[in-house]
Structures are given as structure tokens and as C-alpha cells.
FILOZA-725459 format. One line per field, with one value per atom (N, C-alpha, C): atom name; residue in one letter; x, y, z. Coordinates in nm, 3 decimals. Example, Ala and Ser with C-alpha at 12.3 -4.5 7.8 and 13.67 -1.06 7.14 Angstrom:
2
atomo <- (N,CA,C,N,CA,C)
residuo <- (A,A,A,S,S,S)
X <- (1.319,1.230,1.320,1.285,1.367,1.290)
Y <- (-0.569,-0.450,-0.330,-0.225,-0.106,0.003)
Z <- (0.780,0.780,0.780,0.708,0.714,0.787)
***
This chain:
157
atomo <- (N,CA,C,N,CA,C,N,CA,C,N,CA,C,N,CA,C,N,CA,C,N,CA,C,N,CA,C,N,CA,C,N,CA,C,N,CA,C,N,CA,C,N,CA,C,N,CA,C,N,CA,C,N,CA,C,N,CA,C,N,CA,C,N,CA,C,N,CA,C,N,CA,C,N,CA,C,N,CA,C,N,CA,C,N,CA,C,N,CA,C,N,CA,C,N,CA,C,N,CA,C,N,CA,C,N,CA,C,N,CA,C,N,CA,C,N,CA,C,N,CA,C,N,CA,C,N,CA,C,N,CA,C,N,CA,C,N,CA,C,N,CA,C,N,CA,C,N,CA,C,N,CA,C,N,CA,C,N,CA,C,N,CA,C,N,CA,C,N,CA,C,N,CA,C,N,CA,C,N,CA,C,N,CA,C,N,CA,C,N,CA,C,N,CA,C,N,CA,C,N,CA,C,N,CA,C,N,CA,C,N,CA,C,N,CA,C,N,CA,C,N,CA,C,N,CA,C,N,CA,C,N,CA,C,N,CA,C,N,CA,C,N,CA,C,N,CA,C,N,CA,C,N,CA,C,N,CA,C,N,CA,C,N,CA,C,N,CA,C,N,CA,C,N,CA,C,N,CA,C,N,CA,C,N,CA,C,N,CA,C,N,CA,C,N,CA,C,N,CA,C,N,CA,C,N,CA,C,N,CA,C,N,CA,C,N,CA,C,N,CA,C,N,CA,C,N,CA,C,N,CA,C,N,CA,C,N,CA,C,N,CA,C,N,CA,C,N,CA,C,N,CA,C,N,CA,C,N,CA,C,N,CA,C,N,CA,C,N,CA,C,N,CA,C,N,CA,C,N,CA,C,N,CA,C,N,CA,C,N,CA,C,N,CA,C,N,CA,C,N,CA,C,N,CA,C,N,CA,C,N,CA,C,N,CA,C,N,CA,C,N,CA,C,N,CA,C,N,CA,C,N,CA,C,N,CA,C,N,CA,C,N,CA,C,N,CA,C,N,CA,C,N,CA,C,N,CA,C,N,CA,C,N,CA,C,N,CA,C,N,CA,C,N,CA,C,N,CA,C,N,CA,C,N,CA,C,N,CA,C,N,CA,C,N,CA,C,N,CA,C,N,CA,C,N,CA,C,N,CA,C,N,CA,C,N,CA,C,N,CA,C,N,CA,C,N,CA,C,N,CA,C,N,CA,C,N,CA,C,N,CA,C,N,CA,C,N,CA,C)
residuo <- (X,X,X,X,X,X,X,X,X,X,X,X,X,X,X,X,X,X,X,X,X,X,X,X,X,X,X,X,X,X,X,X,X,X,X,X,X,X,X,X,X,X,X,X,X,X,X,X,X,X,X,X,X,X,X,X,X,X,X,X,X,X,X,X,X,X,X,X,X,X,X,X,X,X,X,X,X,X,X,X,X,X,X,X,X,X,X,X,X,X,X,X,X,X,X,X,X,X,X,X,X,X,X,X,X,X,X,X,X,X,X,X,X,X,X,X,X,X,X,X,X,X,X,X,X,X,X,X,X,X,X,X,X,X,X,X,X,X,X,X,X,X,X,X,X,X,X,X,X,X,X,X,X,X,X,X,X,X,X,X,X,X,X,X,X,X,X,X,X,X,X,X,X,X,X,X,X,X,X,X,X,X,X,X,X,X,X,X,X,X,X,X,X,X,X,X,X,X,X,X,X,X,X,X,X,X,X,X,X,X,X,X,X,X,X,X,X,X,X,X,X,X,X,X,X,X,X,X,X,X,X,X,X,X,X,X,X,X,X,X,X,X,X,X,X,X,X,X,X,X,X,X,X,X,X,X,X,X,X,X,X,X,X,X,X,X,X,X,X,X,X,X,X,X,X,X,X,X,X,X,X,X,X,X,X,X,X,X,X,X,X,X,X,X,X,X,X,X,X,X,X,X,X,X,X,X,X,X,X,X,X,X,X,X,X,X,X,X,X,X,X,X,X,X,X,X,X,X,X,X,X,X,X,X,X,X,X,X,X,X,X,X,X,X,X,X,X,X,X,X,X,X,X,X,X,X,X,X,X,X,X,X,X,X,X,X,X,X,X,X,X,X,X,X,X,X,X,X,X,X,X,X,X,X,X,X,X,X,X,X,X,X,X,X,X,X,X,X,X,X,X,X,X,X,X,X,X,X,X,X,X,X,X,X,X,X,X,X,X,X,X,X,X,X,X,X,X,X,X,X,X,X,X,X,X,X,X,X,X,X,X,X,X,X,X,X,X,X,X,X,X,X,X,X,X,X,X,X,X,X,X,X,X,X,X,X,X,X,X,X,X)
X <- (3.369,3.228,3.153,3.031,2.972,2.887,2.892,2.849,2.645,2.595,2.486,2.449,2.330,2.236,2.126,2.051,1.941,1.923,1.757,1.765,1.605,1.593,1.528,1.396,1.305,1.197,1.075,1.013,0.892,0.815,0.728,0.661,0.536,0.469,0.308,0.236,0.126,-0.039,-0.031,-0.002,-0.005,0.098,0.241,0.346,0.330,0.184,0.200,0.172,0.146,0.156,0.263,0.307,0.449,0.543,0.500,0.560,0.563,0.414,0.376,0.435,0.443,0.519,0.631,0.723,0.883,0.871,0.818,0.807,0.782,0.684,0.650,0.764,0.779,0.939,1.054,1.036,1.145,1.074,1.123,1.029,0.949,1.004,0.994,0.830,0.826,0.753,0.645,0.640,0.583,0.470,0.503,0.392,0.324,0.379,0.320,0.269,0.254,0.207,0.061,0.019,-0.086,-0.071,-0.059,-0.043,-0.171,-0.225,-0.280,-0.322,-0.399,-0.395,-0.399,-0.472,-0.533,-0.483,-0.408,-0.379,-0.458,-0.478,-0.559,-0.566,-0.689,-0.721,-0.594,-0.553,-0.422,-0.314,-0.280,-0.147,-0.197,-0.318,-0.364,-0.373,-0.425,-0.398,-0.283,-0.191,-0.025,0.005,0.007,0.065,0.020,-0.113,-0.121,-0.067,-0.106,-0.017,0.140,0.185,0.345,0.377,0.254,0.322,0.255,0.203,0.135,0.193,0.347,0.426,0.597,0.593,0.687,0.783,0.817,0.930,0.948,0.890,0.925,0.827,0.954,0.979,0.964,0.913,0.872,0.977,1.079,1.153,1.194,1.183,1.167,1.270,1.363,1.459,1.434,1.523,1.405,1.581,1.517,1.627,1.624,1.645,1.593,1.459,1.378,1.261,1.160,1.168,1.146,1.166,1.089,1.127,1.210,1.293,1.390,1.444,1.403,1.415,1.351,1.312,1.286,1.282,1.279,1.272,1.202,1.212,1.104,1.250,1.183,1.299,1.232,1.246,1.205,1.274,1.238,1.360,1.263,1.365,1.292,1.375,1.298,1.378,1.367,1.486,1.454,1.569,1.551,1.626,1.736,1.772,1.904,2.035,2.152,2.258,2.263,2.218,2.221,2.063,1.973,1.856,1.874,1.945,1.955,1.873,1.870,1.789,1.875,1.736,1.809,1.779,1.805,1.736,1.724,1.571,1.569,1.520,1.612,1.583,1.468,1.429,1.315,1.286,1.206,1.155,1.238,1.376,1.466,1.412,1.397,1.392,1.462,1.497,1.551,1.438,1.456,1.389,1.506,1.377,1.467,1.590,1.482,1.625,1.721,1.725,1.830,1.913,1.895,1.994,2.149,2.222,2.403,2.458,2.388,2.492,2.486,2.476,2.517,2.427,2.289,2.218,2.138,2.227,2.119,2.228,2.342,2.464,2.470,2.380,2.350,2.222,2.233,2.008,2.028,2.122,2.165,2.244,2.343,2.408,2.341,2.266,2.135,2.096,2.033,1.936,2.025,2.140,2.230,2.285,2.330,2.311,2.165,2.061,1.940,1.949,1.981,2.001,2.103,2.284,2.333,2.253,2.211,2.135,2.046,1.969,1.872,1.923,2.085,2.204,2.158,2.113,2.074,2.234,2.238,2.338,2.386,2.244,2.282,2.196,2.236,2.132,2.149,1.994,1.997,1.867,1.906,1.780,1.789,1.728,1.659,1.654,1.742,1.713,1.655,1.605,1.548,1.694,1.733,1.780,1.827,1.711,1.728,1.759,1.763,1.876,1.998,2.081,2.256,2.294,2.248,2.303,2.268,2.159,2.114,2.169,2.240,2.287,2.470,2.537,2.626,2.691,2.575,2.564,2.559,2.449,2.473,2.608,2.655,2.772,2.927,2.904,3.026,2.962,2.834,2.829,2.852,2.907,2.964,2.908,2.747,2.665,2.760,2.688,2.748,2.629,2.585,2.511,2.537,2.519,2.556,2.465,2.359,2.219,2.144,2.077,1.973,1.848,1.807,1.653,1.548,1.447,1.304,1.216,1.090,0.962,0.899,0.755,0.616,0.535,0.502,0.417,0.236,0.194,0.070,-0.021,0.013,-0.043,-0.152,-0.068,-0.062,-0.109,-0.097,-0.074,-0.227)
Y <- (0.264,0.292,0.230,0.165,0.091,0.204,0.185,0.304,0.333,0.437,0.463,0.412,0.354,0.354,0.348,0.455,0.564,0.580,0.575,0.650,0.776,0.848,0.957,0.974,0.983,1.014,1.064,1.170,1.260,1.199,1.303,1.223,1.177,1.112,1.085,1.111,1.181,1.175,1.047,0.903,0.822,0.817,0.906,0.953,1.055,1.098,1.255,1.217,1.099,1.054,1.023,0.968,0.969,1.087,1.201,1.270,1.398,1.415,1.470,1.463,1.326,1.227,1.323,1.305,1.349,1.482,1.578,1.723,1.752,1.659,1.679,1.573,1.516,1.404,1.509,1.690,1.709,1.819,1.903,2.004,2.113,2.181,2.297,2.209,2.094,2.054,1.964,1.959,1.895,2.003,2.122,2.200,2.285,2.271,2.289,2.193,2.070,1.965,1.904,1.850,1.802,1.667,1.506,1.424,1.330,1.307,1.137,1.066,1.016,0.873,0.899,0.980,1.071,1.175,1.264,1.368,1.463,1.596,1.655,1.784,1.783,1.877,2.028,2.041,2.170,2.071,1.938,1.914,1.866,1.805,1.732,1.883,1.981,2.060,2.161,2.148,2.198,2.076,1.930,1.877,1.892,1.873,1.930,2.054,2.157,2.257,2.253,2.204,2.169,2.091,1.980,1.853,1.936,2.035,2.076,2.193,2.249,2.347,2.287,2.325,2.264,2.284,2.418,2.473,2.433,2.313,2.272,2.138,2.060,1.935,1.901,1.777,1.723,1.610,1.598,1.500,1.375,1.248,1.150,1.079,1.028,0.958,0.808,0.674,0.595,0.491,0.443,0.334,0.200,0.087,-0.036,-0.054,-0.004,0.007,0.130,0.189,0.252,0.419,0.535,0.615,0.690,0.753,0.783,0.915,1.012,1.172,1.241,1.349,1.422,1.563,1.627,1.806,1.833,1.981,2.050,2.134,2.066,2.202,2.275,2.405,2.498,2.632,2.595,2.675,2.800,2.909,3.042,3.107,3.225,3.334,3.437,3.488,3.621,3.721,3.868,3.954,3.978,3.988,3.983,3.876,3.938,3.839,3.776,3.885,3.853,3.782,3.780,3.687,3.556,3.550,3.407,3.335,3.206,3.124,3.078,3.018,3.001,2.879,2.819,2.666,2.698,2.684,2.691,2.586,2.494,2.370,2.416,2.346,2.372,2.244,2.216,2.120,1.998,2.008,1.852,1.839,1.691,1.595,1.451,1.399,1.271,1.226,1.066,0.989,0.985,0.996,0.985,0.875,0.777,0.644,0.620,0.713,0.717,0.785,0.876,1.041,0.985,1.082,1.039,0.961,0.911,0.789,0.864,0.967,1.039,1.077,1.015,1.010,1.180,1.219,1.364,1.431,1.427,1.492,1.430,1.277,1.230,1.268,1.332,1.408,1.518,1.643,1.774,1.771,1.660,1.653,1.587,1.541,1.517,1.624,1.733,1.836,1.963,1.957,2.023,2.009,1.889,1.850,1.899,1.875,1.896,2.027,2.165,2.257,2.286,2.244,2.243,2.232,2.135,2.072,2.217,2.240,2.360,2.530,2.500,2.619,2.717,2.696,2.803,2.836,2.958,3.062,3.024,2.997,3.042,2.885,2.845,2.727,2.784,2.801,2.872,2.795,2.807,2.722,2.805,2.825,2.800,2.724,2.767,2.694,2.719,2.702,2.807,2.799,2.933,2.948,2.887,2.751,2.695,2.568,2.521,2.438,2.418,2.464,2.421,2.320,2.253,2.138,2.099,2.155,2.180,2.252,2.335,2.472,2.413,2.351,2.299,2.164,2.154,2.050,2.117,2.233,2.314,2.375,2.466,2.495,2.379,2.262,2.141,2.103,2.146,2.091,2.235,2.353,2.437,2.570,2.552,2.699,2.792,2.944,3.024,3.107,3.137,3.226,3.371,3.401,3.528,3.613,3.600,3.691,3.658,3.775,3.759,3.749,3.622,3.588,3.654,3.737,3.778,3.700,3.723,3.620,3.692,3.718,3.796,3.662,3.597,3.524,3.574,3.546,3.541,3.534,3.415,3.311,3.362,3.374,3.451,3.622,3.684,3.862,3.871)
Z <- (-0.879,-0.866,-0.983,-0.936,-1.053,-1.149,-1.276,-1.333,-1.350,-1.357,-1.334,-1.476,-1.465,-1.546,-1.538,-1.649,-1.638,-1.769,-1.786,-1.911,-1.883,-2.006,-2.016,-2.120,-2.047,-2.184,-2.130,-2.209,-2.155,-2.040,-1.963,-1.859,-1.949,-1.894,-1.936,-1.864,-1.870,-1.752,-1.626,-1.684,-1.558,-1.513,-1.508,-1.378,-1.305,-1.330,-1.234,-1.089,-1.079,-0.887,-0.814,-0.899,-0.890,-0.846,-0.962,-0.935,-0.866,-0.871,-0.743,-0.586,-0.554,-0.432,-0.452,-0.556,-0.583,-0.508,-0.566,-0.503,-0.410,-0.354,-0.221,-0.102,-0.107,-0.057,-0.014,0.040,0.102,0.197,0.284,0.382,0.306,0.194,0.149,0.057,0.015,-0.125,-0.028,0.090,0.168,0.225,0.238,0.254,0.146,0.006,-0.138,-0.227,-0.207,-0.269,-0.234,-0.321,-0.247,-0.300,-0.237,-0.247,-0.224,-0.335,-0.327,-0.434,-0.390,-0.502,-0.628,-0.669,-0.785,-0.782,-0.913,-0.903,-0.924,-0.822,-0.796,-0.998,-1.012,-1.121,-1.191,-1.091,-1.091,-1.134,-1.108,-1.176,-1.310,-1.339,-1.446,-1.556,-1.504,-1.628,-1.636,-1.527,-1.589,-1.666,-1.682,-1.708,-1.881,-1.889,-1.997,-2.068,-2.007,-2.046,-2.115,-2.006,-2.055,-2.162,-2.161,-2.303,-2.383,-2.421,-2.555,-2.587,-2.515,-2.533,-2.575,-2.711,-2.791,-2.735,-2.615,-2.576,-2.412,-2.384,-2.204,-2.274,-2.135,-2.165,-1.965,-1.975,-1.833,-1.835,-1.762,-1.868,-1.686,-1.723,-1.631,-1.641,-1.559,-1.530,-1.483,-1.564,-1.510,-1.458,-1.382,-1.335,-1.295,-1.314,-1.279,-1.335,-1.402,-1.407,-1.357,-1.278,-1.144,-1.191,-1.191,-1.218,-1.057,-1.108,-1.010,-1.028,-1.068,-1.116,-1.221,-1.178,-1.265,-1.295,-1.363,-1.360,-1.474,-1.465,-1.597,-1.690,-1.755,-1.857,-1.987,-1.968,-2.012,-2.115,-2.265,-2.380,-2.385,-2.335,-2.360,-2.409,-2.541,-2.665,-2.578,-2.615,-2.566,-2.663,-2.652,-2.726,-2.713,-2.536,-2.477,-2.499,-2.524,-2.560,-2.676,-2.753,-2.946,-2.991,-2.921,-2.924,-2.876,-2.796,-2.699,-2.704,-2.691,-2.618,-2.471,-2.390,-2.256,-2.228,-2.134,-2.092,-1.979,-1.907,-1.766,-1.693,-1.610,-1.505,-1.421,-1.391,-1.265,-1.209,-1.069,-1.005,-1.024,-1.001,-1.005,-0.884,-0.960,-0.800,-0.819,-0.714,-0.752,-0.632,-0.638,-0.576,-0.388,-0.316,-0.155,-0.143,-0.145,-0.147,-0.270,-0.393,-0.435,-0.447,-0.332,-0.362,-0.338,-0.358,-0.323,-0.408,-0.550,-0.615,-0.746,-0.785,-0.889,-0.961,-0.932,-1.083,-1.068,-0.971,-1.006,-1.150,-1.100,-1.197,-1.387,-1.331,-1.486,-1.531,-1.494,-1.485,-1.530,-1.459,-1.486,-1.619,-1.656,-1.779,-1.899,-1.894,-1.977,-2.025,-1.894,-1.967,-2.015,-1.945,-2.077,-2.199,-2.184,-2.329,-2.435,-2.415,-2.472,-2.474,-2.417,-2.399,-2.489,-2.528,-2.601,-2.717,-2.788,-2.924,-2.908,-2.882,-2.902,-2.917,-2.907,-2.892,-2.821,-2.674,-2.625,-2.541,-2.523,-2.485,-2.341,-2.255,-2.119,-2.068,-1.928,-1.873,-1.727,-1.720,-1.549,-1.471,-1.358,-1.275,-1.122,-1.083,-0.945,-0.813,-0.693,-0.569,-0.477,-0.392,-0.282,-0.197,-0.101,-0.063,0.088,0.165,0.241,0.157,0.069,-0.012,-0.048,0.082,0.086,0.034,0.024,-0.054,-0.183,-0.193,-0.343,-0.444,-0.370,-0.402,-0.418,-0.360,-0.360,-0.446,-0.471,-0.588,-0.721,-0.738,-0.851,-0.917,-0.790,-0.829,-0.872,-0.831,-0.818,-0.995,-1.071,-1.174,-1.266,-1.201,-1.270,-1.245,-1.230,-1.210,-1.115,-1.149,-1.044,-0.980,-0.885,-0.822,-0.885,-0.977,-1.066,-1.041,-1.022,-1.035,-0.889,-0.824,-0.697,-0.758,-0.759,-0.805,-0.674,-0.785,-0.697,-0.710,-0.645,-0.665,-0.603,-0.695,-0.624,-0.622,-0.487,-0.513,-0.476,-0.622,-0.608,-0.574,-0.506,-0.472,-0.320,-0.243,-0.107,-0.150,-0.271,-0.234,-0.230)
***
């Protein structure tokens, strides 16, 4: 197998169309996204949000040129487990036409590593539960379904 190469470095303001596209590019992110030319005011000021929080990182995968994954990763303290720190994945996405050639597993071992360096305790993330294969991929890179995640969404109450 020819080996992946990829490299990694913060997002910027002019990838959020990009990456917007990414999130929205599967069923579940296709009816939560809002996609176009311009990113709409709600991602322009999470994105801010996030780069001006020392503790979450927007972090972009780039390949050939071409960005080709990405997720949020997020270092949170907490008291539990000696004062832990944790690392929490969120919003991986890889690019459609490049899924299946590894680079999600060089994406996930990236942001553990970074997670290692910051000595957090625990690295946990999030699937939705109509993500079998998402979910199957997690566990083949070691995770375990240990805990039943809740969610009050807001949004809707």
C-alpha cells in the first residue's frame, strides 16, 4: 500500500466553505448545514470563537494540496480522575472522494497524539448512532462504547 501523505495545521476563516461542504457531504449533516458560497454569520462567529480558545483547535488535513479532513478538538479540565484533562474529537470529516484509504486513521492518530502532548487522561468523541460505520472505525482505532451519551437539544425544545 502506497503510504499516506497528509499534513496538519489550524483552519483559517477562508476554509470555512470548505468546510462547511465537509459536514454537510453525508445524510445526517445534509439536513444541519447550511451550504453556500459565503459562509453564513453562525459559522463565521463559531469559528471565531474556537480560534480565540486556547483549549480547541479546528485542525485541517491537507493532501495533494487539497484539504481533505477535518475535526474539532477540544482540551477540557475537569476534577474527576485526579483532575484530568480530556481530549474531545468532534465533527471528523474526511473528504467524500477520499474516504477508504486511511487518511481518516492518520487524522484520528494525529489528534491523539496532540492529546498525548497535552497529558490528558482520557480521549473521547461522539457518533451518532445511525453511524455504523463510523462507529466501527472508532472502535478498530481502539475506542470503546463505555458510556450512553445524552443530548438535550435546544435547539428544537
Amino acid at each position: 500500500m502506497k503510504p499516506i501523505s497528509m499534513s496538519f495545521r489550524l483552519a483559517k476563516a477562508s476554509d470555512l466553505t470548505t468546510l462547511v461542504a465537509m459536514l454537510a457531504d453525508d445524510a445526517l449533516g445534509a439536513t444541519r448545514e447550511i451550504v453556500q458560497e459565503e459562509p453564513a454569520q453562525c459559522y463565521r462567529d463559531a469559528f471565531a470563537a474556537i480560534e480565540s480558545d486556547p483549549n480547541q483547535q479546528l485542525l485541517i488535513a491537507e493532501s495533494a494540496g487539497r484539504i481533505v479532513g477535518c475535526l474539532q478538538l477540544s482540551f477540557i479540565p475537569g476534577l474527576s480522575r485526579r483532575g484530568a484533562w480530556r481530549g474531545q474529537i468532534e465533527s471528523v470529516r474526511i473528504a467524500s472522494d477520499a474516504r477508504g484509504g486511511g487518511l481518516g486513521r492518520v487524522m484520528l492518530d494525529y489528534a491523539i497524539s496532540l492529546c498525548r502532548e497535552r497529558e490528558c487522561a482520557v480521549v473521547q468523541l461522539t457518533t451518532d448512532k445511525s453511524r455504523a460505520q463510523a462507529r466501527r472505525f472508532y472502535e478498530q482505532l481502539g475506542f470503546v462504547a463505555s458510556h450512553e451519551g445524552m443530548k438535550l437539544d435546544l435547539a428544537s425544545a
